[in-house]
C-alpha positions as CSV (number, residue, x, y, z in Angstrom):
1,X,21.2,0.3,17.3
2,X,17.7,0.4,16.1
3,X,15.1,1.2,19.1
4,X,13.3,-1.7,20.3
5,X,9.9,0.2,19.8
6,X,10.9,0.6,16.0
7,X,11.6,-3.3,15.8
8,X,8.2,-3.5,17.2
9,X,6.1,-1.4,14.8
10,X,7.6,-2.3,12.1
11,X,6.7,-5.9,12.6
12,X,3.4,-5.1,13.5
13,X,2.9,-3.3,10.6
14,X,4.7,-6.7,8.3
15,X,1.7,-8.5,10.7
16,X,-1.2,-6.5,9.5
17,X,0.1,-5.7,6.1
18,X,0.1,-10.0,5.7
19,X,-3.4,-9.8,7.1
20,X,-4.9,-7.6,4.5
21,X,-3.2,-9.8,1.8
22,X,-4.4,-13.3,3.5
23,X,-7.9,-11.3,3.2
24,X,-7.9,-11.1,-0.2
25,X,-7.6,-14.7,-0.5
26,X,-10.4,-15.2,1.2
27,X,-12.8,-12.3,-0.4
28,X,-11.1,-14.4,-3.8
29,X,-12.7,-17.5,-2.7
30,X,-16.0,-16.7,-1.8
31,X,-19.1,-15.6,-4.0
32,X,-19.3,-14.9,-7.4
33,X,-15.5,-14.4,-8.0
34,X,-14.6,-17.9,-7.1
35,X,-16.1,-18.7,-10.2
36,X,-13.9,-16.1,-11.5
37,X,-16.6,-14.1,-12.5
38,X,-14.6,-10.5,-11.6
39,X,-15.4,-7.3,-12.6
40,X,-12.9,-5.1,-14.0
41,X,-12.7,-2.7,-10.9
42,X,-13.0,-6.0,-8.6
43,X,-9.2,-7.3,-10.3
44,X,-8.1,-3.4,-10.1
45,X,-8.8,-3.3,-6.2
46,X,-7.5,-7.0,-5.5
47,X,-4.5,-6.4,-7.5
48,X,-3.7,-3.4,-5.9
49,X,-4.8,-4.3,-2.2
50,X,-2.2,-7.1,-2.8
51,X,0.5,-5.4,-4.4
52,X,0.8,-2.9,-1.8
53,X,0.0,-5.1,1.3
54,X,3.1,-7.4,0.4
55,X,5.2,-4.3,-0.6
56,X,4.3,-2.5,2.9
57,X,5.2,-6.0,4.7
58,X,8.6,-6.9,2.3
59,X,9.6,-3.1,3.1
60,X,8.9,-3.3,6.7
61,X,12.0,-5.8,7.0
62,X,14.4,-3.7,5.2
63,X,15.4,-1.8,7.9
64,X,15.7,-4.6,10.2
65,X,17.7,-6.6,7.7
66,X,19.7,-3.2,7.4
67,X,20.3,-3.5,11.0
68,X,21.7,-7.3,11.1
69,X,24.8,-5.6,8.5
70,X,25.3,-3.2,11.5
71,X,25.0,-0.3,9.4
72,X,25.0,3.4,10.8
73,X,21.5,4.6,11.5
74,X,21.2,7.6,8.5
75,X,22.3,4.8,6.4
76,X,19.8,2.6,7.5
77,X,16.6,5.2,7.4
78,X,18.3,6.4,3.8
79,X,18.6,3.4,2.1
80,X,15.3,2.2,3.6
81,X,13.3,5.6,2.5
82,X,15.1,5.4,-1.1
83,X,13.5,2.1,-1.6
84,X,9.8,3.3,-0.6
85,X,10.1,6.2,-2.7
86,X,10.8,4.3,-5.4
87,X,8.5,1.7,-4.9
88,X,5.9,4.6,-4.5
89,X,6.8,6.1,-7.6
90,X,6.9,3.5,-9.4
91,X,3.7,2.1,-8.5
92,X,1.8,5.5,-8.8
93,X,3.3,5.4,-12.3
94,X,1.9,1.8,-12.7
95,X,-1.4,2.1,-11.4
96,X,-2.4,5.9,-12.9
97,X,-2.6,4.9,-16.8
98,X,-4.1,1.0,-15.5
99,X,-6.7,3.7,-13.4
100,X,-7.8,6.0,-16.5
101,X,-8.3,3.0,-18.9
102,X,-10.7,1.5,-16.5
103,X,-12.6,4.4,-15.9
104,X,-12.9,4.8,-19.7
105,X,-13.9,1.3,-20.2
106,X,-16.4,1.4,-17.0
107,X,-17.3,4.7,-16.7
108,X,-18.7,5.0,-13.1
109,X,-17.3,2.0,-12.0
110,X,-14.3,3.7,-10.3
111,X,-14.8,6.4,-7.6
112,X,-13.1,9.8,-8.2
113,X,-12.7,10.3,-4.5
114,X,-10.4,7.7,-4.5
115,X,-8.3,8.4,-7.1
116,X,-7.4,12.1,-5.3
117,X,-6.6,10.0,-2.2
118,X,-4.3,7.6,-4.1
119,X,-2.3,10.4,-5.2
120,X,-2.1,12.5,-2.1
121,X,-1.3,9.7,-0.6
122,X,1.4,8.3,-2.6
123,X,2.5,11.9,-3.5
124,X,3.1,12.6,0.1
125,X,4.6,9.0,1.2
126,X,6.6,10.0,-2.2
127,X,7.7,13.8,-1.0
128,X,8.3,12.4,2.6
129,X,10.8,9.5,2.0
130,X,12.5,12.0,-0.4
131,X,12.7,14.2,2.9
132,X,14.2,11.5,4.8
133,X,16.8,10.1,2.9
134,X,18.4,13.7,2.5
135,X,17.5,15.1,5.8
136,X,15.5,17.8,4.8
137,X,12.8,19.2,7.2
138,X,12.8,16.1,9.2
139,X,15.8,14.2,11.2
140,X,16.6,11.0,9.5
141,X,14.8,8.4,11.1
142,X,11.8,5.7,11.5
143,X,8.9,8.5,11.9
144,X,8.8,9.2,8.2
145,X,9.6,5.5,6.8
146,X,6.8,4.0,9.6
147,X,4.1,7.0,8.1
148,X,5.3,6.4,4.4
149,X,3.8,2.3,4.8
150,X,1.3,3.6,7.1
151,X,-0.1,5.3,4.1
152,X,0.5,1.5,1.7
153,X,-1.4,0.3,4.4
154,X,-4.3,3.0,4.4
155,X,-5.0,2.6,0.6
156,X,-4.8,-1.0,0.6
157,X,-7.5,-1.0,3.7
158,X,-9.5,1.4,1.3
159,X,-9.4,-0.6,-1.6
160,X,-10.4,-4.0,0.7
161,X,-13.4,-1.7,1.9
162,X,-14.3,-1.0,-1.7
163,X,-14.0,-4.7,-2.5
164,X,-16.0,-6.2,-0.2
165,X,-18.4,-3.0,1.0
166,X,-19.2,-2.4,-2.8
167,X,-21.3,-5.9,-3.6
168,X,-23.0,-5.8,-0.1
169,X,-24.6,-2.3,-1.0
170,X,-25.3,-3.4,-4.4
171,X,-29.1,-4.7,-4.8
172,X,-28.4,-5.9,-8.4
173,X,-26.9,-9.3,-7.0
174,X,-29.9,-9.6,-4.7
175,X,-32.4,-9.8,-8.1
């Protein structure tokens, strides 16, 4: 049986994870973009701020939809750190080439910081679901899969802080 403190942070993180994506509504509605007057690099960091809050809230109820079938817990933590890695890999494959054609088309646009922290960040949520689901280095359990959408979480919250922190700095809209 799944700890009740597991139960609880994985719904809080399916709560904050549906927060950052009911945000994006709103930043979609407001300004200049409800026109639909988007930049490239605006649609890049909505679309990704969305994808990955709604994955990190979907995956936060596999393992408590795991737990309704009654299934053994390294089952459970397996099957659920299987489907983040995956979903980690194949989004970082997704999201790289999208990434490099931007930056050509925008050059600038695009901060290289943040493309080193997308990787290490999917590259580790990537390495450390692989770790859980075969018990390698760390005991099967909700540590890893709770860090791996922590880290969805984190470069969704960056990319909402690019979106909306980006045109507040910017003077050019003020002219």
């Amino acid at each position: 049986m799944m700890h009740e403190n597991v139960v609880f942070e994985l719904l809080g993180i399916a709560g904050v994870a549906s927060t950052f994506a009911g945000f994006a509504g709103v930043v979609a509605t407001f300004g200049r973009r409800a026109q639909g007057k988007w930049l490239p690099e605006e649609r890049f960091r909505l679309i990704n701020m969305l994808v990955l809050s709604l994955a990190a809230c979907l995956l936060s109820f596999v393992p408590l939809i795991e737990e309704l079938f009654h299934l053994a817990e390294v089952a459970l933590w397996t099957g659920s750190s299987i489907l983040l890695g995956m979903f980690c890999a194949g989004y970082c494959v997704y999201v790289t080439p999208q990434r490099w054609r931007l930056n050509q088309l925008r050059q600038g646009a695009l901060r290289s910081w943040m493309a080193a922290v997308l990787i290490l960040a999917f590259g580790f949520a990537i390495v450390l679901q692989a770790l859980n689901a075969t018990g390698v280095l760390v005991e099967r359990g909700a540590g890893p899969f709770v860090v791996g959408l922590l880290l969805l979480l984190m470069i969704a919250a960056l990319q909402f802080a690019l979106l909306v922190l980006t045109p507040l700095n910017s003077t050019a809209d003020m002219r």
